[in-house]
N, C-alpha and C positions, 0 to 999 in steps of 0.2 A: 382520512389518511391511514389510520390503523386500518379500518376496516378494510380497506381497497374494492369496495363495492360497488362499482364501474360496472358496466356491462362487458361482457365478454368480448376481447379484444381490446381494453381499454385498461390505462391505468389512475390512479388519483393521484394528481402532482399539484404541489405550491407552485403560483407563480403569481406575478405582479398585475391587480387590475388596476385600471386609469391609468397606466403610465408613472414608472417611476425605477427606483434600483431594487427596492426589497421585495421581500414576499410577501403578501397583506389576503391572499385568497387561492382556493383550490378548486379543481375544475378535472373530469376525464378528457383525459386524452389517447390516441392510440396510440399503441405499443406499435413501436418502430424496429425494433432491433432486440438484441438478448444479449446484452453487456451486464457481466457480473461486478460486484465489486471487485474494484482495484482495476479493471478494463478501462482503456481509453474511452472517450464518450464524445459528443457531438450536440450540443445545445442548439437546435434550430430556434432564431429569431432573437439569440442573446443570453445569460445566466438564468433570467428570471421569466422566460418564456413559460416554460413550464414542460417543452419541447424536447425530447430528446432520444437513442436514440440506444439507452437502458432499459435491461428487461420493466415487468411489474416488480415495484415494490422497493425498484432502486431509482436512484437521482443522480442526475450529471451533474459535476460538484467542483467548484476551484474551476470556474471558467474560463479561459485568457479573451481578449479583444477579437479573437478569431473563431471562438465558439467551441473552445475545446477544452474538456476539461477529464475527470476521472470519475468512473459509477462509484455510488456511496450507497451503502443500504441504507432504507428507511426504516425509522421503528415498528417494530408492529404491536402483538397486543394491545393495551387497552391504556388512554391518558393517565390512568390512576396507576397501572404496572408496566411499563413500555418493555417492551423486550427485545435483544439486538440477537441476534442468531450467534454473531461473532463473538468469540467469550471474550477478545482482548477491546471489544468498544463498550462504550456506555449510550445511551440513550441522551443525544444534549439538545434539549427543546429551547429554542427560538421563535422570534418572532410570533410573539403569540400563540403558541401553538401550532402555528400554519409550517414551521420549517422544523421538524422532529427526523434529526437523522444519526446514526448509529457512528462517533468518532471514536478513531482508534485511541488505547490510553498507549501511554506511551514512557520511557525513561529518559527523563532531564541531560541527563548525564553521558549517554548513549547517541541520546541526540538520534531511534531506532525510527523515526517518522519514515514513511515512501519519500519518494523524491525530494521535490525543493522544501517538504512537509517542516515544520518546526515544532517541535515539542514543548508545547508549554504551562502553566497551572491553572485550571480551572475548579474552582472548588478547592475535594481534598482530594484532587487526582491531577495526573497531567495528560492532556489532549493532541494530537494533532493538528495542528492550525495552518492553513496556507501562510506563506511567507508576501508579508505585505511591505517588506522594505524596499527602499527604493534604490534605481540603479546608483550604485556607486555610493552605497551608504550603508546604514545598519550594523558598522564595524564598533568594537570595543571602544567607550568614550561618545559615538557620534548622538545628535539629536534621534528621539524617536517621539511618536505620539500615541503607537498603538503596543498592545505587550507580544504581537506577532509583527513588530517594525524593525525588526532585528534580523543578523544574522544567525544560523544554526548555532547552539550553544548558549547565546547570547537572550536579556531580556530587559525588558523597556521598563527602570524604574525610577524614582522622584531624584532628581538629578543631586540632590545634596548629598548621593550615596559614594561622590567621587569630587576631590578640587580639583580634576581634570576634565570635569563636566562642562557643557554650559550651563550653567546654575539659572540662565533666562529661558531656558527651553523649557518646551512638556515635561520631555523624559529624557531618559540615558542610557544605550545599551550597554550591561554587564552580564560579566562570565557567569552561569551557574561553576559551583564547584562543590568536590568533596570533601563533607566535613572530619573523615577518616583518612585526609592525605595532609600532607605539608603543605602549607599553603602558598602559592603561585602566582596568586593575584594580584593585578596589574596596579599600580597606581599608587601616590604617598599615603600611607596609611588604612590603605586598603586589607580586609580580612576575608575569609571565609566564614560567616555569619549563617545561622540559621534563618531559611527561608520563611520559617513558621514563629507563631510565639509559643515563648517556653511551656513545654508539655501540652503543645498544641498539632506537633508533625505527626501526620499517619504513621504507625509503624515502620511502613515498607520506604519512606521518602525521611525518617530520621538521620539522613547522613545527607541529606540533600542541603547544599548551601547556597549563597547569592555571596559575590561579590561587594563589598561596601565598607565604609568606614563605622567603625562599630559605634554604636550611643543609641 
């Protein structure tokens, strides 16, 4: 995948052998098209085809049911240094290695994602994440299960962070907020809390809060 060692004409893509939803192996394919990142994209035969119809070195990414999704660049350089061209992505390896692709970092708070994108914590940075909630949910207070099952803003945590929760669900979405404003936040006894533990926040995300009942 770093290397892109393909023959001429061809590029190196993850995509699913034997049948299934994930990536588990890679394989050349021909370069079909010259979609840069951030271009519309075209996944022939599904997300995990491998198929699509981005230059080399990019991947059709956030696919819907109809094979459509957006070019993402892929990391290059080397497993041990990955390198992203784009200075505001990181290198977030998946899938065993097989899915290494460059997401945008992004501010909580701004909510600065492309489109339906949500901005959420990965590590000690925040990512890009497709929006995986569901229609007519993902609102402040509703069940969530995944921490990109919410709406923009909004983030999937252990539901005793609110007694407006369902306290039998996975999770709960809440507000990120900031810990340099009055606080705003929804609910009995609800605060703006640090996201991190004490003398644990990156410099740049120290004003970054979550929603919750403090303890």
């Amino acid at each position: 995948m770093y290397a892109q060692d393909c023959p001429e004409g061809e590029k190196c893509a993850p995509y699913n052998e034997g049948g299934g939803s994930d990536w588990n192996a890679t394989k050349c394919v021909p370069v079909t098209g010259d979609g840069q990142p951030g271009d519309p994209c075209t996944a022939i035969g599904g997300g995990v085809s491998g198929l699509d119809d981005c230059a080399e070195g990019i991947y059709c990414w956030d696919v819907d049911r109809m094979g459509h999704g957006e070019c993402i660049e892929m990391c290059s350089g080397d497993e041990a240094a990955p390198v992203c061209k784009d200075e505001k992505a990181i290198c977030q390896v998946t899938a065993d290695s097989i899915l290494d692709l460059c997401i945008r970092t992004c501010d909580p708070l701004i909510q600065d994602c492309p489109g339906d994108d949500l901005c959420i914590p990965v590590g000690d940075t925040f990512v890009c994440a497709p929006d995986a909630s569901p229609p007519d949910a993902g609102a402040v207070f509703d069940p969530c299960e995944f921490a990109n099952a919410c709406d923009k803003g909004l983030l999937c945590l252990n539901p005793s962070v609110a007694d407006e929760c369902d306290q039998d669900a996975g999770g709960c979405c809440m507000p990120f907020c900031d810990l340099t404003k009055p606080n705003m936040c929804p609910g009995v006894g609800v605060m703006c809390i640090s996201l991190y533990e004490k003398g644990m926040a990156p410099p740049e995300f120290e004003h970054v809060g979550i929603c919750a009942i403090p303890g």
